[in-house]
C-alpha positions as CSV (number, residue, x, y, z in Angstrom):
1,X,72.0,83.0,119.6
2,X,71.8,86.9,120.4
3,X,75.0,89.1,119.3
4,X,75.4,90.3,123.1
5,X,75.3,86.6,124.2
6,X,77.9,85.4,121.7
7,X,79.7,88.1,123.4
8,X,79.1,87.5,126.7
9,X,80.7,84.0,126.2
10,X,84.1,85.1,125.5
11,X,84.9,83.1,123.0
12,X,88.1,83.7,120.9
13,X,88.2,83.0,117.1
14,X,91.4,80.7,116.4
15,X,92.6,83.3,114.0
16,X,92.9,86.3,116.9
17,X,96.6,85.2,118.0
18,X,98.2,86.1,121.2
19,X,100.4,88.8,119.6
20,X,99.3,91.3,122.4
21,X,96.7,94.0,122.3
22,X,98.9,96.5,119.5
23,X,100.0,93.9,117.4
24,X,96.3,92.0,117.5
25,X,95.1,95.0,116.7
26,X,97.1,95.4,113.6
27,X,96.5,91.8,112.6
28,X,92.7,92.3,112.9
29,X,92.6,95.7,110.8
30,X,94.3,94.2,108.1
31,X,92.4,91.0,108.1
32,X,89.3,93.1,108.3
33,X,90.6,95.2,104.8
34,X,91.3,92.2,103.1
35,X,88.1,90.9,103.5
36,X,86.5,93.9,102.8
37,X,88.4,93.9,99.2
38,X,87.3,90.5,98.5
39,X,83.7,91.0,99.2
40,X,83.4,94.0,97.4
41,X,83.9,92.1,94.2
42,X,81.0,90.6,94.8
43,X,78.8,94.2,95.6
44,X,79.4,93.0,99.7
45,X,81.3,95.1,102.6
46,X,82.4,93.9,105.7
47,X,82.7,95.4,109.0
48,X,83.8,94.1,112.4
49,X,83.7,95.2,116.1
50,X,87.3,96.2,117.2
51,X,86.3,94.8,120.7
52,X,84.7,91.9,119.7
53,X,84.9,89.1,117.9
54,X,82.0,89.5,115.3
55,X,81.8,91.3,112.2
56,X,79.0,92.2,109.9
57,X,78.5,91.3,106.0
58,X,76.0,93.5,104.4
59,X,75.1,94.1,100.6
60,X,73.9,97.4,98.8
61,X,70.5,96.4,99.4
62,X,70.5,96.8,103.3
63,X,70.8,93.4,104.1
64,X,73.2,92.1,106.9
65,X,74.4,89.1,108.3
66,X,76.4,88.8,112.2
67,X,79.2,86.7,111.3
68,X,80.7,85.4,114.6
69,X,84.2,85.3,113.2
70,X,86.4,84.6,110.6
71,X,85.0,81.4,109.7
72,X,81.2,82.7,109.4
73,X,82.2,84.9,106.7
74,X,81.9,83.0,103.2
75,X,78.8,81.2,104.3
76,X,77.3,84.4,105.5
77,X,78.9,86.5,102.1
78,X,77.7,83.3,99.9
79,X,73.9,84.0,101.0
80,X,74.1,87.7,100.4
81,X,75.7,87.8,97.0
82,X,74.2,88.6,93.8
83,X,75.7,85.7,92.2
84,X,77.6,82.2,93.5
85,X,80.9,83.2,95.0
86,X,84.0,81.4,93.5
87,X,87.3,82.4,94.4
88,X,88.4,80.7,90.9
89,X,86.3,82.6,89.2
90,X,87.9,84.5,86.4
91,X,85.9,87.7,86.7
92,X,86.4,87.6,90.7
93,X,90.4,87.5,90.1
94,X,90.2,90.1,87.5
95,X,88.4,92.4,90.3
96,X,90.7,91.7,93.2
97,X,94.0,91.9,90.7
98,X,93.1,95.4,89.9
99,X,92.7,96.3,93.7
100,X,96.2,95.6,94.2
101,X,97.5,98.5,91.9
């Protein structure tokens, strides 16, 4: 399926509460920076549409994925990496521990 048509369904991703526009805005912008941290310890970035419910994985190479979602993420992030992503590995909790400082 086509990005615009994904959009033009209307669909709402189960994470997207109904906190009201302000509120759902500040939930998604920090969702979208945490993923972004996460990814980047793996040489990814993520980006998503403030209007819409899709976001974009990309790596350092130029390649991208549409992720419709929160949960099209890892899969989409797991066929861009450089290397297998494990959220136990120690390497990859090394990397997002020193983000938090």
């Amino acid at each position: 399926m086509c990005i615009l048509c994904y959009q033009l369904m209307g669909e709402t991703d189960w994470t997207d509460a109904e906190l009201g526009p302000a509120a759902d805005r500040a939930a998604r912008d920090r969702r979208r920076r945490v993923v972004d941290s996460v990814l980047r310890c793996y040489g990814l970035r993520f980006r998503d549409d403030p209007v819409a419910s899709v976001g974009v994985v990309s790596d350092s190479k130029g390649r991208a994925e549409v992720a419709g979602g929160l949960t099209e993420i890892w899969p989409a992030a797991s066929r861009l990496a450089p290397r297998p992503l494990d959220p136990l590995d120690p390497e990859f909790l090394e990397q997002l521990g020193a983000g938090k400082r």
